[in-house]
Structures are given as C-alpha cells and as structure tokens.
C-alpha positions in Angstrom: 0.0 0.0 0.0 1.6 3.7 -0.6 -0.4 6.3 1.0 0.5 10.4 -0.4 0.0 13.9 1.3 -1.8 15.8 -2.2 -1.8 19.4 -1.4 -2.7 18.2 2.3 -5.7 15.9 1.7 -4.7 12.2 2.6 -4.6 10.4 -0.7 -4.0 6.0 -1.8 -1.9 5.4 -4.5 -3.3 2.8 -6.6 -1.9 2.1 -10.2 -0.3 5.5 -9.8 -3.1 7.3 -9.3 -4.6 9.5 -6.1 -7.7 8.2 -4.3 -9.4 10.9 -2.3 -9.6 9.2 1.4 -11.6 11.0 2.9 -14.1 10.9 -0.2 -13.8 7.2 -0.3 -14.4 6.4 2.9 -17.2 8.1 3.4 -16.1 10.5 5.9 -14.8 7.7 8.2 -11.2 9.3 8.0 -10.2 12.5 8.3 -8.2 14.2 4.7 -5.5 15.4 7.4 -2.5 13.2 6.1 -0.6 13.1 9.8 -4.2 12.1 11.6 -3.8 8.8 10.0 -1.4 7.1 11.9 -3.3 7.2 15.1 -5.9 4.8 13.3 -3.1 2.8 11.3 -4.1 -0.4 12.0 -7.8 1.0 11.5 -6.9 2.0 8.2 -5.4 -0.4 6.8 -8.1 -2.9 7.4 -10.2 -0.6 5.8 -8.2 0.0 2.6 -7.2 -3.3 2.3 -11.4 -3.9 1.7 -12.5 -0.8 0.1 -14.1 -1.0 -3.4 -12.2 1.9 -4.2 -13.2 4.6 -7.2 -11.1 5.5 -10.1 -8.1 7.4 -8.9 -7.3 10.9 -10.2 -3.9 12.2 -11.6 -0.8 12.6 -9.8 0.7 15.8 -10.0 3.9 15.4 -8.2 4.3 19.1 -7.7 1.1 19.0 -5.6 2.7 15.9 -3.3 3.9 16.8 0.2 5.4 15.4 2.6 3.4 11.7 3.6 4.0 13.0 8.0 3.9 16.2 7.5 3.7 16.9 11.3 5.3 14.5 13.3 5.0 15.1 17.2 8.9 13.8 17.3 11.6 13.6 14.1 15.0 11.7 15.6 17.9 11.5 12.8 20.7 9.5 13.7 24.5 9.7 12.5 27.1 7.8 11.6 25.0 4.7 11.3 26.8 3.6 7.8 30.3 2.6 8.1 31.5 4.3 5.0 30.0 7.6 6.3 31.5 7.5 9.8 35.0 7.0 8.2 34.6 9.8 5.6 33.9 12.1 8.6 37.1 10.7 10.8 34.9 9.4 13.4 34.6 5.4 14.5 31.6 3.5 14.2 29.6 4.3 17.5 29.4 1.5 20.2 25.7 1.3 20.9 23.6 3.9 19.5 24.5 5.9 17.1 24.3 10.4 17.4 20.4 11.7 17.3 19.5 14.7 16.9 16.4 16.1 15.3 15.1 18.0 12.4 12.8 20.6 13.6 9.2 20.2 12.1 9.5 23.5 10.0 12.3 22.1 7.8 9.8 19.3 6.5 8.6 19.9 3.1 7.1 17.2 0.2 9.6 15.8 -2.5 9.3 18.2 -5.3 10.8 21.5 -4.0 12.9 24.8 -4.0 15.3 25.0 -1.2 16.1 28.5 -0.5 20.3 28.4 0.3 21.0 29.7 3.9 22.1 33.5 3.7 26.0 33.8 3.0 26.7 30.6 2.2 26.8 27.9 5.0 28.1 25.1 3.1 24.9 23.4 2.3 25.2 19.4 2.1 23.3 16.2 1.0 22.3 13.5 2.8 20.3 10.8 1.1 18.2 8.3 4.0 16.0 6.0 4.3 13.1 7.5 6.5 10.6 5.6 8.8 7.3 6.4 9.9 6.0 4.7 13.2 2.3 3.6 13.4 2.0 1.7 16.3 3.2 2.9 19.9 6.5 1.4 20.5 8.1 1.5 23.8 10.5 -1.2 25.3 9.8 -3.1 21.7 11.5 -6.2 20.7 13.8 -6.6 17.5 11.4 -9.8 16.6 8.1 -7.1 17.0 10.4 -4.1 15.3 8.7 -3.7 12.0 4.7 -4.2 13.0 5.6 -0.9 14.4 6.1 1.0 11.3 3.4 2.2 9.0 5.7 2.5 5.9 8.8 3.9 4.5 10.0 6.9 2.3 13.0 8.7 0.7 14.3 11.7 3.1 17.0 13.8 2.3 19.0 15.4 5.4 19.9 18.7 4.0 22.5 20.0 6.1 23.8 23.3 6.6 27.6 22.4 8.1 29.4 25.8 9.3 26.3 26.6 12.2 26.2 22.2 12.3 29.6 22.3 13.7 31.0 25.5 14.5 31.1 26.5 18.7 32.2 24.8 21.7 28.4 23.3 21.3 28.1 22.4 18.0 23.9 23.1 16.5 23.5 20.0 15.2 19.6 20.5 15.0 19.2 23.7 14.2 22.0 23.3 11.0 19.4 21.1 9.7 16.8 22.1 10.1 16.7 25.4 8.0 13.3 25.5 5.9 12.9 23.0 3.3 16.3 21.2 4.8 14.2 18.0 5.5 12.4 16.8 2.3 10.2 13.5 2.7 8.0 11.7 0.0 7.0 11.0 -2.6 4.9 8.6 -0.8 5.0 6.4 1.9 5.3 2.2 1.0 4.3 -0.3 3.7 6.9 -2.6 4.5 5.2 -5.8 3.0 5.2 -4.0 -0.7 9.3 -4.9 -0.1 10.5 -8.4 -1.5 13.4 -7.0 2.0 12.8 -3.9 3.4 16.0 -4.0 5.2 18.0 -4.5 2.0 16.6 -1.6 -0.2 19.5 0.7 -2.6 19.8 4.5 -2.3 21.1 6.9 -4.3 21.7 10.5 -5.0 23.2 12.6 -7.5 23.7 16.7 -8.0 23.5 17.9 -11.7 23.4 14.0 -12.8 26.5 13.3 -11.1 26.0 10.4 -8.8 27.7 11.7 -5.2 26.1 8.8 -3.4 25.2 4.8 -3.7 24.3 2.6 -0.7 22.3 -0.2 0.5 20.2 -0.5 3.9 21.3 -3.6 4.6 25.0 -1.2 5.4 22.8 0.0 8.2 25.1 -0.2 11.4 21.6 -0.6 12.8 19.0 -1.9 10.6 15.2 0.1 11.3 14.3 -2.5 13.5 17.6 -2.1 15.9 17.0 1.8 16.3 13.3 1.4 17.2 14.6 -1.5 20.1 17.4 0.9 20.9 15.3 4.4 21.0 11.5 2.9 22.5 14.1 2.0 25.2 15.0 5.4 25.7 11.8 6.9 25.0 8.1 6.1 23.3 7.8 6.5 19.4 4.5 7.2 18.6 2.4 7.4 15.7 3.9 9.4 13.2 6.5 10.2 14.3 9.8 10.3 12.1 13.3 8.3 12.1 15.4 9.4 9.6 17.9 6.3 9.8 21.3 7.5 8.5 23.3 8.0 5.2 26.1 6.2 3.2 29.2 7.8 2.3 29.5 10.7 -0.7 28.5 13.2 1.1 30.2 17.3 0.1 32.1 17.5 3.3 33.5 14.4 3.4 35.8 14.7 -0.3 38.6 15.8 -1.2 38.1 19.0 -2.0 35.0 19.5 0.1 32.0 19.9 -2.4 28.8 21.9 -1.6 25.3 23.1 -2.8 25.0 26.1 -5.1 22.0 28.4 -6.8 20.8 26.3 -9.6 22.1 22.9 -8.4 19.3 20.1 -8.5 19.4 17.4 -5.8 17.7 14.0 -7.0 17.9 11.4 -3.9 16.2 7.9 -4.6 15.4 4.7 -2.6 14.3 1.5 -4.6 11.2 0.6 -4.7 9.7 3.6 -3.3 10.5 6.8 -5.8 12.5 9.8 -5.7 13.2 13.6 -4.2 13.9 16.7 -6.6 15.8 19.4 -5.0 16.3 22.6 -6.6 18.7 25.2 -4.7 18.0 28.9 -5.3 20.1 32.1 -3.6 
C-alpha cells in the first residue's frame, strides 16, 4: 500500500493514481495526512477492503510530505560505516548520534530550497526515513517492524558551518533550515518490499552520482533503532526516524564539495520513488 499527502488531503496510491480518502471512505477518516497514523491499524483494514473509485492524476508538484507533522523527528548519525569514516569518526558503540530535524524544515519531494544567507556550506544526505504507526516502547527486535506504518526517501539537508561551529556544535538547528528535511513521494508499507532492510539508495547533483548505498550497510538496521530508541523513550504514531546516510557526502571529499544556486538534488530509494531538490540564492 503507498499512501500520499496531495496538497494536504490524505490520498491512496493505486496504479499510480490519487484516491481521495476521505471521499472514499465516506467521511470515516479525516483528509488530514498526519491524523492517519493514530488509526493505522484501523486504516489499513479498511483500505485493504474498500471498493475503491477511479483514482485521479498525480501531480507530483502537488505531493507533500506523507507525516507532515510528526510530534517527534530523531535523525541518527554515523549509522553507515562508510560515512562514519569519511567524517574521521569510529563506528559508534551502541547507539548511534540523534538529533532532530525541527518540524518547520519538512517539506514534500518536489521543492525549491532556499540556500541559507551567505553561504553555510549546504550538504546532501540521502536516507531511508521511517514512519512509526503503532506505539512502540521497550519493543522487541522480533516485533520491530509491526511498528512502522511505511517507509519513504528523506533527504537530510544539512547546513555544516552553524552544524559544527562553537564549543556546542547546533546540530539540529544546522538542519533544520526550511525546506532542509524533504520526505516523499509517498509512503510504502513494508510488506510491498521483497526486504525492506535491503533496499539501494542513491543520489546525484546535476546527474553526477555523489552517493550509492544499501540499507542492509545499516550499522543498525530500522528495526535495531526502534529496540534501541523505544528504550530510551516512546515512538508514537507518526512520528519520524530518519535512519542515517552512506558515504559521498560534500564535506567528506577531497576537496570539500557543496550546494550552489541552480544545483538540483535528485535522492532515490528502490522501490519507493525519488526527491527533486532545486537550490536557489
């Protein structure tokens, strides 16, 4: 099942076209895209039934973001090999860095990205991202993935001078600039996946390919962060895990590479679709 945020009316996509939910249900769920996920399970039963009507066009410029307003958005670094040694750091013991990306920085997959002013040294960072659906707290590996409703592509925009500068580096607020946390186009349930924790991503500025990686590099795989952060604290529905990225990133070459007016950032994970970034001054 992929379920789409269509100019903020919760949308199916069947065949690759947009079912009104709200319309085809009769009222029973709301057209407000994040209300979903309390009623996942709910859902699901339902559109699993439904005699559904024709779907409409897609316009992907009228997608958003699938959780457009998640009560909680953790991000976690280093969690690919590659990428920790590219930044000179070792693969964490236990869990990985989080930090968050605050809720204004989430935008839908087809966007302009306004450049921070003076510069900043604006970054990629192509993820996987996972959306939970059920409560999880204390949660078992084995039980892991009947807590997420589906995945999506997420790009981790990152603004590295205010990330890292200070004695107290802004992690959080160098990503989370608006439009720095693009998620879409859609979100997939993880039984649409032959493996959901062996899925490729990629990304590429200008048609150059900066980055190519598989989830199942994951230092932690999606269902060893939600064991490791429900211990910590509840995930709970719709809320946001952006799960790390693989190496290519700008900072990490040799010479450093960043994001400039007119560059267009396309970030893609199989089997669920793509992100288009353009970058304006």
């Amino acid at each position: 099942m992929r379920i789409a945020n269509i100019s903020g009316r919760l949308a199916l996509v069947v065949d690759g076209r947009a079912v009104d939910v709200e319309k085809a249900s009769g009222g029973r769920f709301s057209a407000d895209p994040q209300a979903v996920y309390e009623r996942w399970e709910e859902f699901r039963s339902w559109a699993a039934a439904a005699e559904l009507p024709a779907g409409t066009a897609l316009d992907p410029a009228e997608l958003a973001s699938p959780a457009p307003a998640p009560r909680q958005t953790l991000a976690i670094g280093l969690n690919y090999r590659d990428h920790a040694a590219e930044s000179g750091f070792a693969v964490p013991e236990g869990l990985p860095p989080v930090f968050t990306k605050f809720v204004t920085s989430i935008t839908g997959p087809v966007t302009e990205v306004k450049l921070p002013t003076g510069g900043g040294d604006t970054d990629w960072e192509v993820e996987l991202v996972a959306v939970i659906g059920r409560r999880a707290e204390g949660v078992h590996e084995a039980d892991a993935w009947s807590h997420v409703a589906g995945l999506a592509v997420g790009q981790d925009i990152s603004e590295r001078v205010g990330q890292l500068t200070g004695p107290a580096p802004q992690f959080s607020l160098g990503k989370s600039h608006p439009g720095f946390a693009p998620i879409g186009p859609w979100l997939v349930t993880p039984d649409e996946f032959d493996d959901p924790d062996d899925l490729e991503l990629r990304c590429a500025v200008n048609g150059e390919e900066v980055q190519k990686g598989r989830t199942r590099d994951l230092v932690l795989s999606v269902p060893a962060l939600i064991v490791r952060l429900s211990a910590v604290l509840p995930l709970l529905p719709g809320d946001v895990v952006f799960t790390g990225t693989p190496a290519g990133v700008g900072i990490g070459r040799d010479p450093r590479r960043f994001l400039a007016a007119g560059d267009v950032l396309v970030s893609s994970v199989e089997g669920i679709g793509e992100l288009r970034q353009t970058f304006v001054a």
